[in-house]
C-alpha positions as CSV (number, residue, x, y, z in Angstrom):
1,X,-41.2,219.7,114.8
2,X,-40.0,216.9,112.0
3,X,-36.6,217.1,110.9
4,X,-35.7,219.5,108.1
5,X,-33.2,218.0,106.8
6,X,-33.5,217.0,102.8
7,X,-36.5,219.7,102.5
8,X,-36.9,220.4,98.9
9,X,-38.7,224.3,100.1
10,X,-38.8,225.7,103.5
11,X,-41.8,227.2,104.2
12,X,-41.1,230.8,106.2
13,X,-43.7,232.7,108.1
14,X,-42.5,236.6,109.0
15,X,-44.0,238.5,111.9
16,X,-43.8,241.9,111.6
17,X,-44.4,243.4,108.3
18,X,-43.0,246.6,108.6
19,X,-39.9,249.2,106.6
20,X,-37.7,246.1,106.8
21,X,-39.6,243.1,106.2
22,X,-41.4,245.1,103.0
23,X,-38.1,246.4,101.6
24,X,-35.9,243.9,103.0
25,X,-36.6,240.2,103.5
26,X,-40.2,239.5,101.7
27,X,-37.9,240.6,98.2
28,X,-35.2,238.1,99.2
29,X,-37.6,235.4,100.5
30,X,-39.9,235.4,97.5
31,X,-37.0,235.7,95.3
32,X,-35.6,232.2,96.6
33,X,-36.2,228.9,95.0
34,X,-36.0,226.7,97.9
35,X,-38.3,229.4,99.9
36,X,-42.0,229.6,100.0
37,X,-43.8,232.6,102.2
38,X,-46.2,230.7,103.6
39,X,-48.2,233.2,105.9
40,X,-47.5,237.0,107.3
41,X,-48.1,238.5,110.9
42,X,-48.9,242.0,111.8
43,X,-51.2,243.9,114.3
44,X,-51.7,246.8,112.1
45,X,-54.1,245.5,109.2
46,X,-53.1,248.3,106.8
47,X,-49.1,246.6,106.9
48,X,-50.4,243.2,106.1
49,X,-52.7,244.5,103.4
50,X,-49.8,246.2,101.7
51,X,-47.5,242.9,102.5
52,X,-50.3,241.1,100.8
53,X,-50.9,243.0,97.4
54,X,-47.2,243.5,96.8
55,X,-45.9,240.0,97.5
56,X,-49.1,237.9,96.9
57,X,-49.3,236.3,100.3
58,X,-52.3,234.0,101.1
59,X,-52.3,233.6,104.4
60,X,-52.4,236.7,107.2
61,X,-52.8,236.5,110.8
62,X,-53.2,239.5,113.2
63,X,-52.5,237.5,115.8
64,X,-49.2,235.7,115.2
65,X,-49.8,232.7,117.7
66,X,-52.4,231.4,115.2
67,X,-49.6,231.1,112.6
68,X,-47.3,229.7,114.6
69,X,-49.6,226.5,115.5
70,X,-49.7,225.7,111.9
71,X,-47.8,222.1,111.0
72,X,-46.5,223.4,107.6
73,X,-44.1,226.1,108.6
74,X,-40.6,225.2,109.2
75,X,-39.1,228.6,110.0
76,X,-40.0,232.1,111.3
77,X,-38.2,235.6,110.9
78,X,-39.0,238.1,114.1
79,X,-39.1,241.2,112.4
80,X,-41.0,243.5,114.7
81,X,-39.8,246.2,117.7
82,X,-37.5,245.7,120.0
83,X,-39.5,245.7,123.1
84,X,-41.4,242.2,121.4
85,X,-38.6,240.3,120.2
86,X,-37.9,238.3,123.4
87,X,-41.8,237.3,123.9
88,X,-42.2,236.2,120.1
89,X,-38.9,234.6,119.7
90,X,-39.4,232.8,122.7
91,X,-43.0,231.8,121.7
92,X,-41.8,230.7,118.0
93,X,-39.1,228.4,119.9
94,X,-42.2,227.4,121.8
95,X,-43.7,226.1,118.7
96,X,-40.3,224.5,117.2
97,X,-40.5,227.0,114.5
98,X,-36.9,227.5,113.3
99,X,-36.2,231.6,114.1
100,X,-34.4,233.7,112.8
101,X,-34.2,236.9,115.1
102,X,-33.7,240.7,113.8
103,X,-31.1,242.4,115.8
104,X,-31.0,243.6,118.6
105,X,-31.4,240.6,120.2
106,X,-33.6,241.8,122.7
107,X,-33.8,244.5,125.6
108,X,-32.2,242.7,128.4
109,X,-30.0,240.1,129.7
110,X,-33.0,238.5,131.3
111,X,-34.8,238.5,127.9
112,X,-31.7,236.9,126.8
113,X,-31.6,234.4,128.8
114,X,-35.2,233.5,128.1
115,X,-34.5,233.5,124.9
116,X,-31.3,231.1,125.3
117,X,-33.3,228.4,127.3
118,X,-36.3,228.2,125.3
119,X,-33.8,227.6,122.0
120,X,-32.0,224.9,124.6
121,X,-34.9,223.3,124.9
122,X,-36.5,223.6,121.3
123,X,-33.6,221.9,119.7
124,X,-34.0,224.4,116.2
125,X,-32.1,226.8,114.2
126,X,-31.7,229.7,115.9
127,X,-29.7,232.4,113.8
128,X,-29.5,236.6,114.8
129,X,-30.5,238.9,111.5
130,X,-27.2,241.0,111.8
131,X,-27.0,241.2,108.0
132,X,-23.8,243.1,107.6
133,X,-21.6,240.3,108.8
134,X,-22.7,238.5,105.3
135,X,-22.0,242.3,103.0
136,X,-19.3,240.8,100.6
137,X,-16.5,243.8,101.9
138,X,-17.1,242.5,105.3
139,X,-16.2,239.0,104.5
140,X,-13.6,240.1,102.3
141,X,-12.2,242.5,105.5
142,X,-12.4,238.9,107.5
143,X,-9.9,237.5,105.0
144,X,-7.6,240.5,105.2
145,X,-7.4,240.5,109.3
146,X,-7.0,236.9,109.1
147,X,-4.2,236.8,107.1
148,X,-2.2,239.4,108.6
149,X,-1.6,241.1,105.0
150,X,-2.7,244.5,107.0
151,X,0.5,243.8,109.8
152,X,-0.9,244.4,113.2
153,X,-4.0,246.2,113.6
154,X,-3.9,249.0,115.7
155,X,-7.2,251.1,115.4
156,X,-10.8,251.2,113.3
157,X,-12.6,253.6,112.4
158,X,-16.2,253.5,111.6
159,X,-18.8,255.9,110.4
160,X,-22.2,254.8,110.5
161,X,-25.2,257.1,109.0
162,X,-28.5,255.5,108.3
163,X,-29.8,258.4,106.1
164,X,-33.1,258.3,106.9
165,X,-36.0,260.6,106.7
166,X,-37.2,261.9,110.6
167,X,-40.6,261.9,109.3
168,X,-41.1,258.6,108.1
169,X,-39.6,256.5,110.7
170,X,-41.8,254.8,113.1
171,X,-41.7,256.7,116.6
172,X,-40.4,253.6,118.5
173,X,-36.9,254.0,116.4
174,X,-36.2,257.4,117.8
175,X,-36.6,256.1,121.7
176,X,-34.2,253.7,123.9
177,X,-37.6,252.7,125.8
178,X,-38.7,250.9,122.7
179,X,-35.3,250.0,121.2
180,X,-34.9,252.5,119.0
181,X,-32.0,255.4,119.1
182,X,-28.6,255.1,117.2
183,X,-26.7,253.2,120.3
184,X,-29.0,250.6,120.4
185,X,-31.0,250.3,116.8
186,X,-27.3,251.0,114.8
187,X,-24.8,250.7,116.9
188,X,-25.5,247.1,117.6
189,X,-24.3,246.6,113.9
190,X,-20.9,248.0,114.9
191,X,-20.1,246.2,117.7
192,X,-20.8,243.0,116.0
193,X,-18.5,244.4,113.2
194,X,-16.1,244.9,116.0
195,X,-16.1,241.2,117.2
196,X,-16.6,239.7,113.7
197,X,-13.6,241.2,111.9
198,X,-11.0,241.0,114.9
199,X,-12.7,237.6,116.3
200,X,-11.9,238.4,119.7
201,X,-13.6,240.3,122.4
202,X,-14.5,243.8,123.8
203,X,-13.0,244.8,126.7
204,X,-13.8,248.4,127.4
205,X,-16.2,250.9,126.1
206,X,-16.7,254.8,126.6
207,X,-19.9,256.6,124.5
208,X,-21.2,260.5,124.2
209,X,-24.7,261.0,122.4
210,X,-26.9,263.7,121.4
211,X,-30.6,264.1,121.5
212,X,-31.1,265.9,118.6
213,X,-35.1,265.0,117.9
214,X,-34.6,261.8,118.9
215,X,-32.5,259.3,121.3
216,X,-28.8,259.2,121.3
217,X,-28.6,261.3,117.8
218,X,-26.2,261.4,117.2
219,X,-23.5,259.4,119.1
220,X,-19.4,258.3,119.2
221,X,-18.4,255.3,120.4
222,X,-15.0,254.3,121.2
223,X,-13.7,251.1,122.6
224,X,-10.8,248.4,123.5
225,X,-10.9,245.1,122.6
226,X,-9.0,242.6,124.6
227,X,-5.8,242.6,122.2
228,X,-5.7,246.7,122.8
229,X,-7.2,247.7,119.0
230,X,-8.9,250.8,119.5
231,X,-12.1,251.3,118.5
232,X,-13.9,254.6,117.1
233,X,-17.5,254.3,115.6
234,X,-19.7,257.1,114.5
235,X,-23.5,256.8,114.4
236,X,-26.0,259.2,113.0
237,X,-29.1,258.2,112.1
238,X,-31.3,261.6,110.4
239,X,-27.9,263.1,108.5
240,X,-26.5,261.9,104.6
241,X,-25.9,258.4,104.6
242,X,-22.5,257.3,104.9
243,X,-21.2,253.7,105.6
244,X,-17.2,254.0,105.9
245,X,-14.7,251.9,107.5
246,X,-10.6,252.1,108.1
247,X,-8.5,249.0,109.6
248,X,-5.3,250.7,110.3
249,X,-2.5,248.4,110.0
250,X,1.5,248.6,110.6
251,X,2.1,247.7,107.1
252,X,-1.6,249.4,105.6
253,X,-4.9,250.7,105.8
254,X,-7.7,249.0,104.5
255,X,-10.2,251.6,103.9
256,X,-14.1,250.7,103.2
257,X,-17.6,251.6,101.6
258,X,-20.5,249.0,102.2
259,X,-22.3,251.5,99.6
260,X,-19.8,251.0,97.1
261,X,-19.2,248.2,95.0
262,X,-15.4,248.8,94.5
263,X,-15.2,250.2,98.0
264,X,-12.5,248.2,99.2
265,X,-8.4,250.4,99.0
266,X,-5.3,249.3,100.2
267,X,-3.2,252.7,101.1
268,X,0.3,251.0,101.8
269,X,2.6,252.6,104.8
270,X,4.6,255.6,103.5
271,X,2.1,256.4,100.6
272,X,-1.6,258.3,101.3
273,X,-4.7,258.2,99.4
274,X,-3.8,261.0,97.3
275,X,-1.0,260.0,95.9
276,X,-1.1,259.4,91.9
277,X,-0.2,255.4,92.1
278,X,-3.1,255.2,94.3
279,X,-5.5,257.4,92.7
280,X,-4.3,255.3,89.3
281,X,-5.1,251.9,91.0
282,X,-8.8,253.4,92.1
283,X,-9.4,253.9,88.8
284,X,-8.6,250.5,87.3
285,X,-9.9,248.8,90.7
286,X,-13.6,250.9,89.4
287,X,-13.7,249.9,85.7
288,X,-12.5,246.2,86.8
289,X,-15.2,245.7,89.5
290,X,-17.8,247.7,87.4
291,X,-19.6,244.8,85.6
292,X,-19.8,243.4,88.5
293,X,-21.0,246.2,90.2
294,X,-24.0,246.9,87.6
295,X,-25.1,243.3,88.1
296,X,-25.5,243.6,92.0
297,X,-26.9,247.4,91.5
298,X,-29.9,245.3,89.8
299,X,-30.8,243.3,93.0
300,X,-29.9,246.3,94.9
301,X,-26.3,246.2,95.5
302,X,-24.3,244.6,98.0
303,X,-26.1,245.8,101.0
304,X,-29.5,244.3,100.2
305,X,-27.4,241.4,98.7
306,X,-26.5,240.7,102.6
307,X,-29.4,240.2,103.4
308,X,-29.7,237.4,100.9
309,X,-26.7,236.0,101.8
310,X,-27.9,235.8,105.5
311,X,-31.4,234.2,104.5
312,X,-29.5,231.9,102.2
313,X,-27.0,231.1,105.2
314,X,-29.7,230.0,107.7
315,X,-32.1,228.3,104.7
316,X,-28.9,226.1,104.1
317,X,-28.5,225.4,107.6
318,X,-31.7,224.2,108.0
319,X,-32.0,221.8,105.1
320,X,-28.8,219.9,106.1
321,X,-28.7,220.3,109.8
322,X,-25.4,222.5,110.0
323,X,-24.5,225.4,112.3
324,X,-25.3,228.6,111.5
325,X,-23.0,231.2,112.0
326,X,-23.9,234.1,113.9
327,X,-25.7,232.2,117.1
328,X,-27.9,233.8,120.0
329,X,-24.4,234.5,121.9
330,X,-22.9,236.7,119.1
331,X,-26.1,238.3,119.9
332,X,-26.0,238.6,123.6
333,X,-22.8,239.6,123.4
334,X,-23.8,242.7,121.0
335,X,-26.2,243.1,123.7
336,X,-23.7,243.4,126.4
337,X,-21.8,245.9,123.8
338,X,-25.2,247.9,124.0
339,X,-26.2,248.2,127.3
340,X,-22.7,248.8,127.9
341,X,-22.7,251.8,125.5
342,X,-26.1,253.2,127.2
343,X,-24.7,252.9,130.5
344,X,-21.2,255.2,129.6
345,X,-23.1,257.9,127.8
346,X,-25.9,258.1,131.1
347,X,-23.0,258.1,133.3
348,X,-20.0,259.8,131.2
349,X,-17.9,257.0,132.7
350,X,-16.4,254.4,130.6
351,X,-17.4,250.6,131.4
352,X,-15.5,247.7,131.5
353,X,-16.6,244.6,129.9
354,X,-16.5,240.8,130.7
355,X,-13.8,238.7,128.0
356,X,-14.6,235.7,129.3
357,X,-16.8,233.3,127.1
């Protein structure tokens, strides 16, 4: 394909035009100023008729092959079940289409591979969709364990709970065969969290799951990286939504809510949560943060503000040639995490991981 560099728009084509790509990344994308949604892709005609009266999209295709031959689109989002991410992210490489991959990144290390050789040999942008790594409390967390403020980090704690409705999933979310289940379809968020905020590697990894209606619902993970941080993660998918995290620290905790805007508390060592000075700084943290807070709640707070921030990320990258920064590794490696985590709660055994890069 020609250079992108100096583009004045990028044009994007999606394929898949499902909960996420309606709710998700067609708000964002149309939303952008440097960003025009050139054409949609979906099997099911009912989705891209509801893509195209909501977002006012020309150009459909229900075969997505016919869109990617098209000279005028720089970039493509993969935003369709697992089980087809490898063979359409390897045929939009293929077509020197710029991707940008939903997690997971695909089913298995094979796929991977595939995946890693056709973007080789493409010579494109090539970024994984694991929005939370862009959520502003993540970044801000990044900070924190950079700078040692917290003292030595000893153990995190994560609860994870989707809060969606059973009935109004598709069915592929509730089965490992087609990539759905909380170890594979949420979880993958976590251990990229894992490697993200401590910027090293996982070392050891033990799950249990439930199959309560659906795969691997609910679940626990727990996990060593390579420095000896213990891990704990939580994942539900079908109970109240809840989206905590604690960094325990020698010197503090740093305590979490992706859902909240002034979800981010320092509890210093020898105080707790409860105590008045802390309850008083909560207070003045929440009125502070509060304008704030209302303008983000318009564009549908920080969460979905990720999402822009990853779309803005790999826009930039494309229009001046600069790396983007969560590569097709960081997502092979969450796949590794994964298959890892599948394999301990089939086996009840915990599995040792690979450090090496």
């Amino acid at each position: 394909m020609k250079m992108s560099i100096g583009l004045k728009k990028v044009n994007v084509g999606l394929i898949g035009c499902g909960q996420v790509a309606i709710n998700r990344h067609l708000p964002i994308l149309k939303s952008l100023d440097n960003v025009v949604v050139k054409a949609v892709s979906d099997i099911n005609e009912t989705s891209l008729r509801h893509a195209v009266r909501r977002f006012n999209i020309k150009d459909t295709y229900t075969d997505y092959r016919q869109m990617l031959s098209r000279d005028d689109i720089h970039a493509v989002g993969v935003l369709v079940p697992l089980e087809l991410h490898a063979r359409a992210g390897v045929d939009v490489l293929n077509a020197r289409k710029h991707l940008l991959l939903e997690k997971p990144m695909c089913r298995t290390l094979q796929e991977a591979e595939s995946l890693k050789n056709a973007a080789d040999e493409a010579g494109v942008k090539v970024m994984m969709g694991l929005n939370k790594r862009w959520h502003r409390l993540m970044l801000r967390a990044r900070d924190v364990l950079s700078s040692r403020d917290l003292g030595k980090v000893r153990l995190i704690n994560l609860v994870y709970s989707s809060g969606q409705d059973r009935e109004h999933v598709p069915a592929w979310r509730k089965q490992r065969i087609s990539g759905g289940g909380n170890l594979i379809e949420n979880g993958v968020h976590c251990y990229d969290l894992w490697r993200f905020l401590l910027q090293e590697e996982i070392s050891e990894i033990y799950a249990v799951s439930g199959h309560e209606g659906s795969d691997d619902e609910p679940a626990v993970v727990t996990a060593r990286s390579e420095s000896g941080v213990l891990l704990n993660t939580t994942l539900a998918d079908f109970m109240p939504g809840r989206n905590e995290m604690e960094i325990f620290g020698e010197r503090q905790v740093l305590s979490i809510s992706q859902h909240r805007f002034e979800g981010f508390e320092f509890t210093p060592r020898g105080t707790c949560s409860g105590d008045l000075a802390n309850r008083m700084k909560r207070s003045t943290r929440f009125l502070r943060e509060l304008p704030a807070g209302i303008s983000q709640y318009r564009y549908g707070g920080d969460y979905t503000e990720s999402f822009r921030a990853m779309w803005i990320h790999f826009i930039q990258a494309i229009r001046t040639n600069s790396p983007v920064s969560c590569t097709l590794e960081d997502g092979q490696r969450a796949l590794e995490i994964t298959l890892a985590a599948l394999s301990s709660a089939d086996t009840g055994q915990p599995v040792r991981l690979s450090t090496s890069r």
